[in-house]
CHARMM-style PDB file with segment names, atoms N, HN, CA, C and O in Angstrom:
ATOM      1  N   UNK     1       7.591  30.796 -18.575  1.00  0.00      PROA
ATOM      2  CA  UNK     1       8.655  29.817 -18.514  1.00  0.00      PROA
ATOM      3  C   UNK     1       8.654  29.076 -17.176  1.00  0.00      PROA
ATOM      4  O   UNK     1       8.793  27.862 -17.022  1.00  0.00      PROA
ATOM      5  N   UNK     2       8.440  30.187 -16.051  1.00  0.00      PROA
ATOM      6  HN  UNK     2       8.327  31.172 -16.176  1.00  0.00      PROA
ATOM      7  CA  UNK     2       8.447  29.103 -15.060  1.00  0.00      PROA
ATOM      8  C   UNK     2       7.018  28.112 -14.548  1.00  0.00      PROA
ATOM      9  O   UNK     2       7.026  27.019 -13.982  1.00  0.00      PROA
ATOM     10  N   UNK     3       6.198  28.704 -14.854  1.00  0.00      PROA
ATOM     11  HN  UNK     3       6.192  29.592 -15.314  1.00  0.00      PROA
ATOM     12  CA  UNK     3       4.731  27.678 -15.061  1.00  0.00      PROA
ATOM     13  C   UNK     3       5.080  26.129 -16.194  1.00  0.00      PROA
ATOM     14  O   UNK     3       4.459  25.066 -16.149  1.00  0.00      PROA
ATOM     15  N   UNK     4       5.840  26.357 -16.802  1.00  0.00      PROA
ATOM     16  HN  UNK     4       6.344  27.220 -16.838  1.00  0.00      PROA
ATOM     17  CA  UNK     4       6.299  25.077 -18.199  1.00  0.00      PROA
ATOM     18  C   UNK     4       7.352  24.477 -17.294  1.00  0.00      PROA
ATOM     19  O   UNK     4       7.375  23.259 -17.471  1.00  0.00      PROA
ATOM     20  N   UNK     5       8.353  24.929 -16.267  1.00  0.00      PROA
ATOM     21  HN  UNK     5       8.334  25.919 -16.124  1.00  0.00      PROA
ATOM     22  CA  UNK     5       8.953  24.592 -15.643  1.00  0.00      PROA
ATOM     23  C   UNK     5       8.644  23.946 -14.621  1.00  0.00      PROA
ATOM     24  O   UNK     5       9.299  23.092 -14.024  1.00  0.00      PROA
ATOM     25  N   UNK     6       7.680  24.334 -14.421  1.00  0.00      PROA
ATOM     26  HN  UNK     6       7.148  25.028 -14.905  1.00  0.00      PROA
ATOM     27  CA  UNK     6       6.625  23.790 -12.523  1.00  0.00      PROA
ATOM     28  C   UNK     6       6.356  22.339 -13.053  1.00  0.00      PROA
ATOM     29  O   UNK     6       6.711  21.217 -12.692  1.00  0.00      PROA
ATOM     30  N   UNK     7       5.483  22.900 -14.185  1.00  0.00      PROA
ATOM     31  HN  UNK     7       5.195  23.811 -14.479  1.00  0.00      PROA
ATOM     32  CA  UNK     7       4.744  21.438 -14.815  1.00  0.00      PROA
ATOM     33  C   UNK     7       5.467  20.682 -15.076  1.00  0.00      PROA
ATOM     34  O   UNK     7       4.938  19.745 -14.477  1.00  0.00      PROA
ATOM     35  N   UNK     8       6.638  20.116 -15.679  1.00  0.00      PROA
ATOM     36  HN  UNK     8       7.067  20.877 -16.166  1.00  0.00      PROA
ATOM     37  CA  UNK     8       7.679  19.288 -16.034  1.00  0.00      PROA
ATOM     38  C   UNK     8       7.975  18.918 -14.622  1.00  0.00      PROA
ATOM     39  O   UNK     8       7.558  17.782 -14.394  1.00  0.00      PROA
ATOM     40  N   UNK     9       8.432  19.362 -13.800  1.00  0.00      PROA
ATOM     41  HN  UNK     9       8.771  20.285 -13.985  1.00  0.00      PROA
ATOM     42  CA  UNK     9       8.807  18.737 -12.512  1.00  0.00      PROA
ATOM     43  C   UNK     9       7.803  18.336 -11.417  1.00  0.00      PROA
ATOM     44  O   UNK     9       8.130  17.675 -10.431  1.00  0.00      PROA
ATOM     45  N   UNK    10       6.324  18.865 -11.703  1.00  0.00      PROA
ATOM     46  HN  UNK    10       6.058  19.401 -12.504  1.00  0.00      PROA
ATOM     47  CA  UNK    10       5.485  18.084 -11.338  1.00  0.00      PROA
ATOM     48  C   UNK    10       5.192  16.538 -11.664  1.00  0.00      PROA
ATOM     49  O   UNK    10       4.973  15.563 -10.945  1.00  0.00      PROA
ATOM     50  N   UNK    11       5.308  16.782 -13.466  1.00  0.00      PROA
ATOM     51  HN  UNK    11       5.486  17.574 -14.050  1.00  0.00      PROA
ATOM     52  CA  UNK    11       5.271  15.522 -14.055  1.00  0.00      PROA
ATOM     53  C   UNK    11       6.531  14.522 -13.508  1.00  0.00      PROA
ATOM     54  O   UNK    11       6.438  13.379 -13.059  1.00  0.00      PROA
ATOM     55  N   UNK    12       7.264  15.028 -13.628  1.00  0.00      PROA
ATOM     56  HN  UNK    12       7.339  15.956 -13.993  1.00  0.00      PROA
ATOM     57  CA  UNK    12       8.752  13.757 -13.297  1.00  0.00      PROA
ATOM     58  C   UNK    12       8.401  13.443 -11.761  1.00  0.00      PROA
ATOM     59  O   UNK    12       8.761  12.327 -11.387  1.00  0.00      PROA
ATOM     60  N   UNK    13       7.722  14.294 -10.765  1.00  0.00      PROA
ATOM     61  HN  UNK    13       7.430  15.201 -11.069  1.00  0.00      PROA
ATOM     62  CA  UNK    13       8.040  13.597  -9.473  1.00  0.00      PROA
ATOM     63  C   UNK    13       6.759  12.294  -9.646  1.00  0.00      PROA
ATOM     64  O   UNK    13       6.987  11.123  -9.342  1.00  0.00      PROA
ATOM     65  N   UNK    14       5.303  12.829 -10.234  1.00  0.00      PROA
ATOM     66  HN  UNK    14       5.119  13.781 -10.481  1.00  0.00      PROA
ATOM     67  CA  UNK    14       4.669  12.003 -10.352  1.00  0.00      PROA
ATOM     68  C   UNK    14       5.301  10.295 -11.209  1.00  0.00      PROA
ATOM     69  O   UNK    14       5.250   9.108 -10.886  1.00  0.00      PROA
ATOM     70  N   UNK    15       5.714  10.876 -12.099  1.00  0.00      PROA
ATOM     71  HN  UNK    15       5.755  11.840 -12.362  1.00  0.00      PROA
ATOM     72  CA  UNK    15       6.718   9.343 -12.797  1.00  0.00      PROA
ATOM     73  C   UNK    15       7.302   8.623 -11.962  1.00  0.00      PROA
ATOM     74  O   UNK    15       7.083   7.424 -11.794  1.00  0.00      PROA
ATOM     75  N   UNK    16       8.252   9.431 -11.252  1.00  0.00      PROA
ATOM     76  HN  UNK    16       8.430  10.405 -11.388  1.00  0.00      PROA
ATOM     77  CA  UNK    16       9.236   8.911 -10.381  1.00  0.00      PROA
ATOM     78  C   UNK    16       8.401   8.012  -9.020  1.00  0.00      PROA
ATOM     79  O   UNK    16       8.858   6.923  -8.675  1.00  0.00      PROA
ATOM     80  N   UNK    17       7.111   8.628  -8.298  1.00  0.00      PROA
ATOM     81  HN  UNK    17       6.740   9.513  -8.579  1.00  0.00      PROA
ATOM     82  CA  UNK    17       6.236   7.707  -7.643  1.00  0.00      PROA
ATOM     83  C   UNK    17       5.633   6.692  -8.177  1.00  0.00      PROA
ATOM     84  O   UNK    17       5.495   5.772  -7.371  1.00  0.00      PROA
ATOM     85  N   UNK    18       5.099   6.429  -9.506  1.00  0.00      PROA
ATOM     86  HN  UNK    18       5.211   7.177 -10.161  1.00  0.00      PROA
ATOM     87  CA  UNK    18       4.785   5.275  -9.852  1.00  0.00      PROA
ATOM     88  C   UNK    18       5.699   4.939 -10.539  1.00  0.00      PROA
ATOM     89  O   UNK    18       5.488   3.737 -10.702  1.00  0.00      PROA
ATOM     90  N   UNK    19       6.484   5.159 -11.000  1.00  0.00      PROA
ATOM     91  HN  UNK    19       6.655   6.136 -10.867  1.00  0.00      PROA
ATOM     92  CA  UNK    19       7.875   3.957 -11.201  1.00  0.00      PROA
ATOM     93  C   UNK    19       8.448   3.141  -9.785  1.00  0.00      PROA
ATOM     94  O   UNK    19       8.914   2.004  -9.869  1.00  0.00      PROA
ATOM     95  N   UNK    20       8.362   3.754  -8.708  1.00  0.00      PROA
ATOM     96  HN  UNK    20       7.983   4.677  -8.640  1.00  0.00      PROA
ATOM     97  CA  UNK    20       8.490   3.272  -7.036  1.00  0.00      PROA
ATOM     98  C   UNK    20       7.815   2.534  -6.875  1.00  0.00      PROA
ATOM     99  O   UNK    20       8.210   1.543  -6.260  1.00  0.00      PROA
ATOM    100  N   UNK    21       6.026   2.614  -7.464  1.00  0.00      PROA
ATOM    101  HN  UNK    21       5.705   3.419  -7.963  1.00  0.00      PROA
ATOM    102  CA  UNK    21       5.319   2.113  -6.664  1.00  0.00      PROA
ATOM    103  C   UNK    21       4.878   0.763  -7.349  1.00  0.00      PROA
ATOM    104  O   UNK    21       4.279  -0.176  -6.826  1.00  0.00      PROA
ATOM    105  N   UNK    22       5.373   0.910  -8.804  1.00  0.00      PROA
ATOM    106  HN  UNK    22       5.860   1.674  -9.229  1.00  0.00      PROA
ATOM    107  CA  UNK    22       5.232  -0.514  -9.620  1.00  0.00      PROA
ATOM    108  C   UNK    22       6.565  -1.517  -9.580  1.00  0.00      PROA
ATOM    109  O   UNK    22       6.644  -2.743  -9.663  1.00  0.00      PROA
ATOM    110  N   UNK    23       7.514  -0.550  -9.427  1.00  0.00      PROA
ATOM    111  HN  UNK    23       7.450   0.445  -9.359  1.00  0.00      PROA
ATOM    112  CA  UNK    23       8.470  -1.588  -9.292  1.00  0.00      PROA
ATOM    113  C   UNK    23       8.528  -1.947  -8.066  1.00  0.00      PROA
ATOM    114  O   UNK    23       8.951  -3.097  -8.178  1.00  0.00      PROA
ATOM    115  N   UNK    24       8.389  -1.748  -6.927  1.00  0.00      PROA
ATOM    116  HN  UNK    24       8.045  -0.814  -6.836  1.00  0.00      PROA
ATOM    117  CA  UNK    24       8.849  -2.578  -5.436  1.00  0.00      PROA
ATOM    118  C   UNK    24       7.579  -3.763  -5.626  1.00  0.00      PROA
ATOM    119  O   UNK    24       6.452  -3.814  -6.118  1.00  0.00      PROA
ATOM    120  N   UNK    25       8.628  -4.751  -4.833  1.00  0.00      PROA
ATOM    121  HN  UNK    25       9.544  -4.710  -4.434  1.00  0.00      PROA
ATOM    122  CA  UNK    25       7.607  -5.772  -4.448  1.00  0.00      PROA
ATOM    123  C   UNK    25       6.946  -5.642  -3.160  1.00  0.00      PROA
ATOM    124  O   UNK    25       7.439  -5.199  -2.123  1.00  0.00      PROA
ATOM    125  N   UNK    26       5.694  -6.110  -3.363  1.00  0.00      PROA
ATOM    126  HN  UNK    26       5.293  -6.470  -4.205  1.00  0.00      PROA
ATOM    127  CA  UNK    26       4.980  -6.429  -1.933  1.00  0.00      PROA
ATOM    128  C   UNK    26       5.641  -7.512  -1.199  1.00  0.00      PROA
ATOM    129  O   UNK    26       4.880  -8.479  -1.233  1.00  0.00      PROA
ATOM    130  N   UNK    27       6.937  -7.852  -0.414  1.00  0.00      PROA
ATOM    131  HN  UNK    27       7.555  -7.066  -0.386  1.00  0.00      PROA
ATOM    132  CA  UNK    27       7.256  -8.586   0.347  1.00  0.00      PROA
ATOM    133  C   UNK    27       7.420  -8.329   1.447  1.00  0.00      PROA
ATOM    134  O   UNK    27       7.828  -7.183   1.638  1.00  0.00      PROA
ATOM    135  N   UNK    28       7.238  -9.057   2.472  1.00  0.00      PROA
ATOM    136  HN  UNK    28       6.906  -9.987   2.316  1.00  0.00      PROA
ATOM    137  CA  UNK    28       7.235  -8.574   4.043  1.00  0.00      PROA
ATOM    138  C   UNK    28       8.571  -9.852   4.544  1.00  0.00      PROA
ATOM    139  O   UNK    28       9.011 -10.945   4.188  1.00  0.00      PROA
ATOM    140  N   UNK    29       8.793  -8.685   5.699  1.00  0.00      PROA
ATOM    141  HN  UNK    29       8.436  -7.797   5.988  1.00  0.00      PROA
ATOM    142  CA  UNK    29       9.862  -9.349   6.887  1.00  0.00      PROA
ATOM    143  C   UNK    29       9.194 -10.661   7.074  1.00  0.00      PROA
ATOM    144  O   UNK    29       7.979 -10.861   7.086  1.00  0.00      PROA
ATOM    145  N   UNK    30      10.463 -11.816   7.264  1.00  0.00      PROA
ATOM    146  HN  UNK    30      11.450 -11.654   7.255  1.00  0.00      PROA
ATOM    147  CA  UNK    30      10.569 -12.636   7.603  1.00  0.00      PROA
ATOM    148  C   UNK    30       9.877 -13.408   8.761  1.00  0.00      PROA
ATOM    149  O   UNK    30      10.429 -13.301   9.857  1.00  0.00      PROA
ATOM    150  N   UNK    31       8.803 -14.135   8.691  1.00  0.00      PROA
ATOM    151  HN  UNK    31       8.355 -14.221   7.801  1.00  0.00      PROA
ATOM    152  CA  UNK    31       8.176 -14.634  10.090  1.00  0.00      PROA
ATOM    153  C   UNK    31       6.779 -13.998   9.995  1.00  0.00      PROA
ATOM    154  O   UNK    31       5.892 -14.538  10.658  1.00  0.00      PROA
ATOM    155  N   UNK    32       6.347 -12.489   8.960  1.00  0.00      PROA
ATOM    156  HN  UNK    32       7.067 -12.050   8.422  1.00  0.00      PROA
ATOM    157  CA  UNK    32       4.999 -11.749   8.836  1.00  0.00      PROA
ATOM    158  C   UNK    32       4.253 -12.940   7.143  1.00  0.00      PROA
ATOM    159  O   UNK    32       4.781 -13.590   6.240  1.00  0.00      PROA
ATOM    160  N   UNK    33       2.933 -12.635   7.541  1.00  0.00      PROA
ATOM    161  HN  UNK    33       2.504 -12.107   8.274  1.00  0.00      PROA
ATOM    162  CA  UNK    33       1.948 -13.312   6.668  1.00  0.00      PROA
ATOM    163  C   UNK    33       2.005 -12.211   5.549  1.00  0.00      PROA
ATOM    164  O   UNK    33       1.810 -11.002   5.676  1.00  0.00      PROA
ATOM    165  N   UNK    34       2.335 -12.960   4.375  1.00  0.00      PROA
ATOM    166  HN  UNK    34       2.493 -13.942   4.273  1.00  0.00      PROA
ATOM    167  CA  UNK    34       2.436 -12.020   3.209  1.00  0.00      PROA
ATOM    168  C   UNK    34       1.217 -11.051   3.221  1.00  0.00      PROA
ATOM    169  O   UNK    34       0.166 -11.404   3.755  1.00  0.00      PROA
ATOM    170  N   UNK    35       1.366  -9.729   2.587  1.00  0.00      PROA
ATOM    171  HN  UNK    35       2.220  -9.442   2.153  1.00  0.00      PROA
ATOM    172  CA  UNK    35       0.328  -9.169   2.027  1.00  0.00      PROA
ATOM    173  C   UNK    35      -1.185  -9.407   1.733  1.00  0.00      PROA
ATOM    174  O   UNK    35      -1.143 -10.578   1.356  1.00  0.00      PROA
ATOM    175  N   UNK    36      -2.252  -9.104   1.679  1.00  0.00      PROA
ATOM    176  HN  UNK    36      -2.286  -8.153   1.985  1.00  0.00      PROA
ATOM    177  CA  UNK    36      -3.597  -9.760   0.890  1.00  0.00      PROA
ATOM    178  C   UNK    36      -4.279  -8.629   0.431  1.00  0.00      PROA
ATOM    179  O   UNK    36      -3.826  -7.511   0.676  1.00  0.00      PROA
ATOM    180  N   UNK    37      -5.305  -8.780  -0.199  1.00  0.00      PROA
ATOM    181  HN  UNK    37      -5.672  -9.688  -0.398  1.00  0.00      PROA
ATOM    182  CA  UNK    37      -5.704  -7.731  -0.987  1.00  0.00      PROA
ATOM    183  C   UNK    37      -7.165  -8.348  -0.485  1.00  0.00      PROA
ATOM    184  O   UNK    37      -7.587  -9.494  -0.643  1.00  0.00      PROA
ATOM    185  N   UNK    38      -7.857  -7.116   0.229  1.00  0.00      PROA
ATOM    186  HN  UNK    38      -7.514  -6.185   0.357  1.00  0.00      PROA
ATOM    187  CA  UNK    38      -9.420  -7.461   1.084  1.00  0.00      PROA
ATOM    188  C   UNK    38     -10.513  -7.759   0.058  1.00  0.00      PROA
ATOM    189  O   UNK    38     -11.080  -6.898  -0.615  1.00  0.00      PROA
ATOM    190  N   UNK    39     -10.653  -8.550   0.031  1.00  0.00      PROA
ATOM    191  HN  UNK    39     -10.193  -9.249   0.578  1.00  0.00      PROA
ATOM    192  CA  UNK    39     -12.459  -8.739  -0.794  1.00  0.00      PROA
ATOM    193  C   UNK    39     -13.604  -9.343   0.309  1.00  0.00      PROA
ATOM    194  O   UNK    39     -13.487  -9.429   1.531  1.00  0.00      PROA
ATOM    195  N   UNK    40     -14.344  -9.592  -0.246  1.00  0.00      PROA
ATOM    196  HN  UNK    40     -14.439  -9.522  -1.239  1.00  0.00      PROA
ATOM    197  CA  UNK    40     -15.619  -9.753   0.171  1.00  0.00      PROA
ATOM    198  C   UNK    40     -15.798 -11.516   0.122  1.00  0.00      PROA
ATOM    199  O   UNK    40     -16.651 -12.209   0.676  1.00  0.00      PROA
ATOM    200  N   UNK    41     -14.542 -11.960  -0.844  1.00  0.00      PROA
ATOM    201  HN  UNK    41     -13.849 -11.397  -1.294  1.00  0.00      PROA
ATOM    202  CA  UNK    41     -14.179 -13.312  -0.299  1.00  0.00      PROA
ATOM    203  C   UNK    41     -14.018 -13.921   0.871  1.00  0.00      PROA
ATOM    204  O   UNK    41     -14.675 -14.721   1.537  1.00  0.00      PROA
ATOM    205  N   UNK    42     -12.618 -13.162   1.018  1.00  0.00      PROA
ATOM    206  HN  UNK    42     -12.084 -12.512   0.476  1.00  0.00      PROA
ATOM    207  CA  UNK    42     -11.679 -13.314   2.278  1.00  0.00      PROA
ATOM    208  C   UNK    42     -12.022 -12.528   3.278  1.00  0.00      PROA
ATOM    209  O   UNK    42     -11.131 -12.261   4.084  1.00  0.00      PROA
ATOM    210  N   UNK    43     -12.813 -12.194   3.403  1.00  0.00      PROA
ATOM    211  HN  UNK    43     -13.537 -12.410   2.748  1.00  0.00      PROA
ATOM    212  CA  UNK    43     -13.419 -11.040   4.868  1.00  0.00      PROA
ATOM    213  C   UNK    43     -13.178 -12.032   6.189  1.00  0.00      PROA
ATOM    214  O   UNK    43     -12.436 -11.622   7.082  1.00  0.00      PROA
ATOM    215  N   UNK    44     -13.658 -13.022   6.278  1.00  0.00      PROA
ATOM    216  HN  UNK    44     -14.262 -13.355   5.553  1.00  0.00      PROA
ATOM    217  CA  UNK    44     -13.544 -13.603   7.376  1.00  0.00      PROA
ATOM    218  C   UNK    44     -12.415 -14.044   7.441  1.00  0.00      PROA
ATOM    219  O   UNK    44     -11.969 -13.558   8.480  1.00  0.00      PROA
ATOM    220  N   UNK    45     -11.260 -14.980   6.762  1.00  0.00      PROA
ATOM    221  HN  UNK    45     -11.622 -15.375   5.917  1.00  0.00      PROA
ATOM    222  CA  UNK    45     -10.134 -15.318   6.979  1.00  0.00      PROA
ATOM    223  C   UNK    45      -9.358 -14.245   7.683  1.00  0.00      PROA
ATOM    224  O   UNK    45      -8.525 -14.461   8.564  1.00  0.00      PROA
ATOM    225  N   UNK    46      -9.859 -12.542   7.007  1.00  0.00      PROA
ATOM    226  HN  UNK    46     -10.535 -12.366   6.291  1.00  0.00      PROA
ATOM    227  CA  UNK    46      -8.853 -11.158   7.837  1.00  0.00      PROA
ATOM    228  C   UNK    46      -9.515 -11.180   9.225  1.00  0.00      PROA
ATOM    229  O   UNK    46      -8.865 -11.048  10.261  1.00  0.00      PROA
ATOM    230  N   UNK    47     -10.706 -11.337   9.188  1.00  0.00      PROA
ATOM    231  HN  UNK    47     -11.235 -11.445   8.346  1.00  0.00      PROA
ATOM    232  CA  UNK    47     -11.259 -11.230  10.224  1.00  0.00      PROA
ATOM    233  C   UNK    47     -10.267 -12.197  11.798  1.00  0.00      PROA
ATOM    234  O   UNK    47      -9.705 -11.778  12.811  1.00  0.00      PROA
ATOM    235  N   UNK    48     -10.496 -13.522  11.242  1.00  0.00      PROA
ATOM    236  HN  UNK    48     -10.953 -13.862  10.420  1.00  0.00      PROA
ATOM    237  CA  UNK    48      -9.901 -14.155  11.720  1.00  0.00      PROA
ATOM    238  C   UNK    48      -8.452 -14.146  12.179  1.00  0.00      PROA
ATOM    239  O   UNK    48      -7.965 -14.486  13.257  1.00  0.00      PROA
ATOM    240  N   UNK    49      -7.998 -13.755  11.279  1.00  0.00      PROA
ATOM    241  HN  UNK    49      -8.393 -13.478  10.403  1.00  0.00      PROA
ATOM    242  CA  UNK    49      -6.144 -13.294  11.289  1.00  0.00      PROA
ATOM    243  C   UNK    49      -5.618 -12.036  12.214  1.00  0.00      PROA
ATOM    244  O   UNK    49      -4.495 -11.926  12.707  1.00  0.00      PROA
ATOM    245  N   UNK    50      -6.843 -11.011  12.333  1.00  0.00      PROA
ATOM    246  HN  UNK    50      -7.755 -11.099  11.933  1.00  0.00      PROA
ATOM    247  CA  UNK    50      -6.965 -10.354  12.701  1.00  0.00      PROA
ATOM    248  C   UNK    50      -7.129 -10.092  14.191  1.00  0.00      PROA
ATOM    249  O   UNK    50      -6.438  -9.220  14.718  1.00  0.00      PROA
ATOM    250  N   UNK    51      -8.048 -10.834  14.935  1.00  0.00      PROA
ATOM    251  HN  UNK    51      -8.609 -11.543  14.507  1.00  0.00      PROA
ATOM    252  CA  UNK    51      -8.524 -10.997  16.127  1.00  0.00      PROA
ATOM    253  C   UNK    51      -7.272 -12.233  16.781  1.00  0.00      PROA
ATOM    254  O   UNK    51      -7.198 -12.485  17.984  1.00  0.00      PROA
ATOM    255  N   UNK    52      -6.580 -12.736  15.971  1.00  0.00      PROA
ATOM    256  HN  UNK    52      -6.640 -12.532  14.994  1.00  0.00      PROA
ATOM    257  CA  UNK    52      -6.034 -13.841  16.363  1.00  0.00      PROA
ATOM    258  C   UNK    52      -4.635 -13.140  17.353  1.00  0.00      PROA
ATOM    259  O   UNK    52      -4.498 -13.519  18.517  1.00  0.00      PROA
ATOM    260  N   UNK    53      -3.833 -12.285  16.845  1.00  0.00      PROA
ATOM    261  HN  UNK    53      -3.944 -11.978  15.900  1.00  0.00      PROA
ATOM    262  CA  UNK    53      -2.990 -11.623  17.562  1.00  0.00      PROA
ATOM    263  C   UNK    53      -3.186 -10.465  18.013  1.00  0.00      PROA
ATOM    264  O   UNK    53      -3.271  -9.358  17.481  1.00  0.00      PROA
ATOM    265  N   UNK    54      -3.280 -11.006  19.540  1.00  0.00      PROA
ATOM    266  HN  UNK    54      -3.210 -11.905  19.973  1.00  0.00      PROA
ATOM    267  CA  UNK    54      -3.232  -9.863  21.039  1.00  0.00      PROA
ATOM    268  C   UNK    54      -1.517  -9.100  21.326  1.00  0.00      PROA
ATOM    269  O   UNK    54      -1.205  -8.614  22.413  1.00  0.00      PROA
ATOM    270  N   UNK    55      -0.708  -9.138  20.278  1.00  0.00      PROA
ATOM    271  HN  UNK    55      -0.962  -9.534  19.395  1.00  0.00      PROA
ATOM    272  CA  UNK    55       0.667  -8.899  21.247  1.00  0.00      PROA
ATOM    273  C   UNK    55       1.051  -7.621  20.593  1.00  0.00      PROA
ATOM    274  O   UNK    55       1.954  -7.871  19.794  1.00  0.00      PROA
ATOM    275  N   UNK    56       0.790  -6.531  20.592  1.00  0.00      PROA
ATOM    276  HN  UNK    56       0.056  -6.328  21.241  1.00  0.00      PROA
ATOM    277  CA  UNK    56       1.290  -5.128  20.679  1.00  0.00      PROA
ATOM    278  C   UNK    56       0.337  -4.999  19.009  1.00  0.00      PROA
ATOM    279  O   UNK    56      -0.264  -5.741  18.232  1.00  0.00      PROA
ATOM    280  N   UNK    57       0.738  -3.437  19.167  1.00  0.00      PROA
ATOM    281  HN  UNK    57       1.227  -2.835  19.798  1.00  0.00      PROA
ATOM    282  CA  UNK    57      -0.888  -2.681  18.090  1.00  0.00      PROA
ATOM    283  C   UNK    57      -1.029  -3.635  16.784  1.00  0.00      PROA
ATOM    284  O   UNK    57      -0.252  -4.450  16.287  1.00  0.00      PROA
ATOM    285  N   UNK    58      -2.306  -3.215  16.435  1.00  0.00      PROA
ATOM    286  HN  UNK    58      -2.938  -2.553  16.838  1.00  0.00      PROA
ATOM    287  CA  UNK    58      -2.667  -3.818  14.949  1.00  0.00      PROA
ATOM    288  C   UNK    58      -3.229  -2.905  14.327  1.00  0.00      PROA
ATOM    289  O   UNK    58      -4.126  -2.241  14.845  1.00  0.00      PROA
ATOM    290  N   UNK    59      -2.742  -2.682  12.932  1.00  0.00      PROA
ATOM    291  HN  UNK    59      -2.013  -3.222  12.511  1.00  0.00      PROA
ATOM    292  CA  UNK    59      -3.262  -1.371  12.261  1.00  0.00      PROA
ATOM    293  C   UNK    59      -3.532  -2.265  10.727  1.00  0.00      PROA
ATOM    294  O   UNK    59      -2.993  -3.200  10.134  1.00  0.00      PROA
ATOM    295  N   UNK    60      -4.733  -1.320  10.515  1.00  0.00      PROA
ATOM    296  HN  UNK    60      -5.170  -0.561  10.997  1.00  0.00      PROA
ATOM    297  CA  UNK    60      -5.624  -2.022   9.449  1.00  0.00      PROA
ATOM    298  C   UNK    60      -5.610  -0.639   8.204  1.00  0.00      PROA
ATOM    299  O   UNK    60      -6.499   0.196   8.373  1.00  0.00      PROA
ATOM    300  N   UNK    61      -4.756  -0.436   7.147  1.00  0.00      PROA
ATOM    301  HN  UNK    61      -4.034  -1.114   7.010  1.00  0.00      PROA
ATOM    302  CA  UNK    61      -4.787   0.475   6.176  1.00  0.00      PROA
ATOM    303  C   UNK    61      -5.628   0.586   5.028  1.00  0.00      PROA
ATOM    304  O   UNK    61      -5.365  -0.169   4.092  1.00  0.00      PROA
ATOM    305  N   UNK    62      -6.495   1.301   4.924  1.00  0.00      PROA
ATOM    306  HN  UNK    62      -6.708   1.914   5.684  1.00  0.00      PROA
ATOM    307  CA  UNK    62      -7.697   1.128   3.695  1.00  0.00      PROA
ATOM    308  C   UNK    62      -7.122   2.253   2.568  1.00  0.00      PROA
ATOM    309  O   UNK    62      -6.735   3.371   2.906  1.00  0.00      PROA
ATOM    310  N   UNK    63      -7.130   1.909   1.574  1.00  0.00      PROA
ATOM    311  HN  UNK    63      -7.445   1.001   1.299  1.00  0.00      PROA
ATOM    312  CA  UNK    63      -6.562   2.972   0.423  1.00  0.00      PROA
ATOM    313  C   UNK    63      -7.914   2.942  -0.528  1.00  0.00      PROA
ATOM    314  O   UNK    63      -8.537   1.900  -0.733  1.00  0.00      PROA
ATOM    315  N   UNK    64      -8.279   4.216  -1.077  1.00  0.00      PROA
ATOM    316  HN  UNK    64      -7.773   5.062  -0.911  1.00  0.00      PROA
ATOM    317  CA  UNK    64      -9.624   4.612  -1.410  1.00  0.00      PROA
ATOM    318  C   UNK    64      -9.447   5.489  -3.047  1.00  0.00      PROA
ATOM    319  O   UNK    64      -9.105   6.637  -2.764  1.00  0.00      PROA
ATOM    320  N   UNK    65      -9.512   5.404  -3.918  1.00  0.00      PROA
ATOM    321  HN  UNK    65      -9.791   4.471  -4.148  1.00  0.00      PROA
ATOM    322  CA  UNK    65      -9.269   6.329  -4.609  1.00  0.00      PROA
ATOM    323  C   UNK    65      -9.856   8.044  -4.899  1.00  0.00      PROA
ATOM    324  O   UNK    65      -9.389   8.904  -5.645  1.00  0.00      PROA
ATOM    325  N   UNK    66     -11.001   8.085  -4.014  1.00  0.00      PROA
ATOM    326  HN  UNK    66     -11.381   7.386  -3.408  1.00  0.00      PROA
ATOM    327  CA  UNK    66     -11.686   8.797  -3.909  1.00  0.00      PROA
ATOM    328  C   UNK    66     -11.370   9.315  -2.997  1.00  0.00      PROA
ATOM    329  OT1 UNK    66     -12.017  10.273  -2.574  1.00  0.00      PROA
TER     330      UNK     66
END
């Protein structure tokens, strides 16, 4: 019973993260360059965007499924 119990509340927290993670929007604070999604397009435009501001840290987040 409590293994059938584990699993059910494993399952709901997992639901409950992608119900979070599909419903929020990608919008950013006021005055920041929206979101982009990196390709092999746009490499240089990040590149560019990137190197362009010197004024306190810049952090670059890679999400991998693997």
């Amino acid at each position: 019973m409590k293994k059938k119990t584990f699993a059910i509340g494993v399952l709901a927290v997992i639901l409950v993260f992608l119900a979070v993670y599909f419903g929020l929007d990608s919008s950013t604070p006021p005055g920041q360059e929206p979101l982009a999604t990196l390709t092999t397009a746009n490499f240089a435009a990040f590149e560019e965007s990137f190197d362009k501001s010197t004024e306190g840290p810049r952090l670059v987040l890679l999400l991998s499924p693997t």
